[in-house]
Phi, psi and omega in degrees: 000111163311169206270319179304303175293348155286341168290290159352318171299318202266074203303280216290243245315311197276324167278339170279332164223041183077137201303324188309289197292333178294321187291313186301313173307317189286328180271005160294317203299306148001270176331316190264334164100019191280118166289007204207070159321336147281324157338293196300320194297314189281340171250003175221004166285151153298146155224135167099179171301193163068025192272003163050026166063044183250094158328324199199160204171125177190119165274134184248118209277337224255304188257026170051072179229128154248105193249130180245189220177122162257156164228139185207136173201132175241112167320319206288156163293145185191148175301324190206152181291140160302110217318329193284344172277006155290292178300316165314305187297335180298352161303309208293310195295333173301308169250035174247333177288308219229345178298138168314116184309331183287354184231000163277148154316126157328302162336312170294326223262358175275328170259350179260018137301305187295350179278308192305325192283316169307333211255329187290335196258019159070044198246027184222131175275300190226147140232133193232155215237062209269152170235100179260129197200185241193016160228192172264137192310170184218160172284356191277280210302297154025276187279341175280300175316312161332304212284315182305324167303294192307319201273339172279331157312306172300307168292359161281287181072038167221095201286341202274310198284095197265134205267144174190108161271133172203134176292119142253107195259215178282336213253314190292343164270325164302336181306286185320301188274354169281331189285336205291316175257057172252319230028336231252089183289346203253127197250326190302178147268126206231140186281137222233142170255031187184150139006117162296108166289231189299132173245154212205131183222134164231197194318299203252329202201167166273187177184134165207164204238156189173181190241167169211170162250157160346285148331295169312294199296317169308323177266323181304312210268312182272345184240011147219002187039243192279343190269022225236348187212049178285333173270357175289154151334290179241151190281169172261131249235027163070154173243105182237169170232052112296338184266097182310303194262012178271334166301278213318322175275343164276319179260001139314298183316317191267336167255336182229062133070223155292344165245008172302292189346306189274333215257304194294137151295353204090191163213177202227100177278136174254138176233187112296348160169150163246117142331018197307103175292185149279308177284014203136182172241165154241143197265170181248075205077173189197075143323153148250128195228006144216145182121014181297333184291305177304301192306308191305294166322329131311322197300300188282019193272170158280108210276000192280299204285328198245141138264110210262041133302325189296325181275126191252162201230113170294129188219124173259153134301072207258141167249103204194094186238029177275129182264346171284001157234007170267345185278308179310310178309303207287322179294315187258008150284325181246001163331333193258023198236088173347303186298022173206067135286317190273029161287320196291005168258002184302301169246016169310151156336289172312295181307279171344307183317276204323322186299303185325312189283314171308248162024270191309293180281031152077043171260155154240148134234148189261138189253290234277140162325181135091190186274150156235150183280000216243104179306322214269340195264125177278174195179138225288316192300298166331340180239357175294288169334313171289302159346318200284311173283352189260345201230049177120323199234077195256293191338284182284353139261026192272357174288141176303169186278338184301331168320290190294324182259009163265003185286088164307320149343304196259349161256347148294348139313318187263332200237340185323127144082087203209116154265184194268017186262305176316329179273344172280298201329303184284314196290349163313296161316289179306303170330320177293320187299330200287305185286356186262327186274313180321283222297326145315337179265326170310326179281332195279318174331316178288326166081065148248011179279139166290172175284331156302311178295306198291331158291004179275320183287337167316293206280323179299304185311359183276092185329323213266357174268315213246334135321324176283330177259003159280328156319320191266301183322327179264333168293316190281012196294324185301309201298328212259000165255001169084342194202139178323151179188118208270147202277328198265341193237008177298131159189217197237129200311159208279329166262021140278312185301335198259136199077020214244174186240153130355273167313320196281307198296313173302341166264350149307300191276359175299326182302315190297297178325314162310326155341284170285347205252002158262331167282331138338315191285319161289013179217351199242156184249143170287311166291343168294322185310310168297318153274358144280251206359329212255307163287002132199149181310322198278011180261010174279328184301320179291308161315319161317325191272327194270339176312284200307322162328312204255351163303315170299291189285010144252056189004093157278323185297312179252041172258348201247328159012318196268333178303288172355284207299357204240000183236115152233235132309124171277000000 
């Protein structure tokens, strides 16, 4: 499936902000490996003019990344996209490092504090600079991406901070997304320098063990760069020093050498088949899917200081192209990689349960990371966070997911005894939060918002709001249904949910959501809110007395009846 027709593919998304901002979220979502694409869309579009020629803007806490983004798509045929919306982003990076806020949109001014604050507390890793479109790349649009990567280093003036411009045009997002199950992006056939050694046969694949030098991983590093860890979790994440220990793996290569073999683990190739000569092997593609940290610190080492033929490598050779075990391989290659912590929960009790009960009502869920094209399918990364905020805790879901899931506490909060009708109930819910802030930035594009919707759009532009008001919703869920309703075990009775869409169960709770966002606007100050919310858990409980006060007098309950009735016991 070409990338364009995945778009496509995403019916509600492409109707609420159009094809153009859909096309451009799915290829962030791509980048970021993000399941949950109206999320992102709702959290990283820009909406209306005065947008400082930033399309898109979004921190991803998890991979300590911040990426922002022009977009351009067009029907007409054309050789290259245009250089000057290239060029657009070095405005953008100038005034996401250093413009005055006071002269940013309001809209803007909230996240690209928290990109500034992230970046002052050392907590951003990487920042990227997409130019996304819908033609074929070019050498002009390149060279304008150059200048913007180059001219944001220089004002960050932090080497430690790794800077990347890049086009995703048409050929390179179909690649990115044909890629996402293959894993393995680097296609070619590449000469493997030593022996195959110790071999190893299992069901699906080979395997051998063998030494490589230095030099092979240096040049194999400098001739594909990023594309080089397309089946890993994670890229390699530079050696500066902060990352103690990938310097640390740099300055072995350069000073000792003769002892990386024994000091280093090595690192571990996904191939599609190897080729075996008299002269050698050829690999048939090649991913590295553990070792990214080894390969990349060669990669960056100084060939000045070293020979780094001299540095030997311990290297396994994984042979494999069943893909429900190259899915297996990758994973458990990568365990020790934060950014997969909740793959171990991945098959836990509970989780089985839920994928079942989702199965009888005509759901998929997904236990496994990452993006998917499929609007319809839930999946675990996705539903934690709303769960976290519906039971209580919006303060701490407002946390990266890797946070949350190394917390047992807080995922036996969300999944312990959970069922999946309950568990539809709430994501459903975040999903309705999602289409009510799109459908407010639409209006605002437009300049058709009243004042109430804009202070309602106020409180939404806070990423950190939209836990909280699934929390206060969920505290008051008895007043807006009218009938005792036990709140952890609330959910949408089994013949609503079963044959129901996604969407269609989220356009249930929008009346609700409606509800609440004009009465909210009278009680909550948009600077205030987070910091309560942030010094105690208990201040939705305080909200709680004045919501229900006022839910009763403006029968809410029986303006809300037909939801009421669609709502039971999980």
């Amino acid at each position: 499936m070409a990338f364009s027709d995945a778009v496509q593919s995403q019916n509600q998304l492409v109707d609420e902000i159009g094809f153009d901002s859909a096309y451009l979220t799915m290829a962030i979502a791509v980048i970021l490996d993000e399941p949950d694409v109206n999320e992102l869309a709702s959290a990283g579009l820009t909406d209306g003019g005065g947008d400082r020629c930033i399309d898109f803007i979004y921190f991803d806490e998890d991979a300590r990344k911040i990426i922002f983004a022009q977009g351009y798509y067009t029907e007409k045929k054309s050789d290259s996209a245009p250089a000057k919306k290239a060029s657009d982003l070095n405005t953008a990076a100038a005034w996401i490092v250093s413009g005055n806020t006071a002269h940013v949109p309001e809209k803007l001014r909230d996240i690209i504090e928290t990109c500034r604050t992230a970046i002052e507390n050392k907590d951003v890793d990487s920042i990227d600079l997409a130019y996304v479109h819908n033609l074929p790349e070019s050498i002009n649009v390149s060279r304008e991406l150059q200048t913007a990567e180059e001219q944001l280093r220089k004002a960050l003036a932090d080497e430690s901070i790794i800077i990347r411009a890049y086009e995703l045009g048409k050929h390179r997002l179909d690649e990115l997304y044909a890629a996402r199950d293959s894993h393995i992006e680097v296609k070619d056939d590449v000469k493997f320098p030593g022996a195959m050694g110790v071999k190893q046969v299992g069901p699906t694949w080979k395997g051998s063990v063998s030494t490589v030098s230095g030099k092979w991983i240096f040049d194999l590093f400098h001739r594909y760069g990023d594309k080089l860890y397309s089946a890993n979790y994670r890229g390699f994440l530079g050696a500066s020093r902060r990352k103690r220990v990938n310097s640390g793996i740099r300055e072995s290569a350069e000073k000792a050498p003769s002892d990386f073999w024994a000091f280093n683990n090595g690192i571990t190739l996904l191939t599609l088949g190897v080729a075996e000569t008299r002269d050698g092997a050829t690999l048939k593609g090649v991913s590295v899917i553990n070792g990214a940290q080894t390969t990349g610190s060669i990669g960056s080492a100084d060939p000045a200081r070293t020979d780094l033929e001299n540095v030997k490598v311990l290297c396994r050779v994984i042979e494999c192209s069943d893909q429900n075990t190259i899915d297996q391989i990758v994973r458990f290659n990568n365990t020790q990689n934060v950014i997969t912590t909740w793959d171990q929960f991945s098959n836990d009790t509970d989780q089985k349960r839920i994928a079942a009960e989702f199965e009888e009502i005509g759901f998929s869920y997904t236990r496994k990371r990452g993006f998917v094209a499929d609007g319809e399918q839930i999946g675990i990364e996705q539903v934690l966070q709303p769960l976290i905020a519906y039971h209580g805790r919006p303060a701490d879901a407002v946390r990266g997911r890797n946070q949350l899931f190394t917390n047992k506490q807080l995922y036996d909060s969300a999944f312990s005894e959970k069922k999946a009708r309950h568990i539809l109930f709430v994501y459903t819910l975040a999903r309705a939060i999602d289409t009510k802030r799109l459908e407010l930035k639409k209006k605002s594009d437009e300049q058709k918002l009243i004042a109430v919707e804009d202070l309602q759009l106020k409180l939404l532009r806070n990423l950190n709001f939209k836990p909280f008001l699934i929390s206060v919703i969920a505290n008051s869920l008895e007043t807006i249904v009218g009938k005792p309703c036990d709140l952890i075990t609330a959910a949408f009775s089994p013949s609503a949910a079963k044959g129901a869409s996604v969407a269609a169960l989220a356009a249930r709770w929008l009346p609700v959501v409606e509800t609440f966002l004009p009465l909210l606007t009278s009680i909550v100050k948009v600077e205030e809110f987070f910091r309560n919310l942030s010094k105690d858990d208990g201040y939705t409980q305080s909200i709680k007395l004045q919501m229900d006060a006022m839910l009763a007098a403006t029968g809410a309950a029986e303006k809300n009846a037909s939801f009421a009735a669609l709502v039971s016991e999980g």
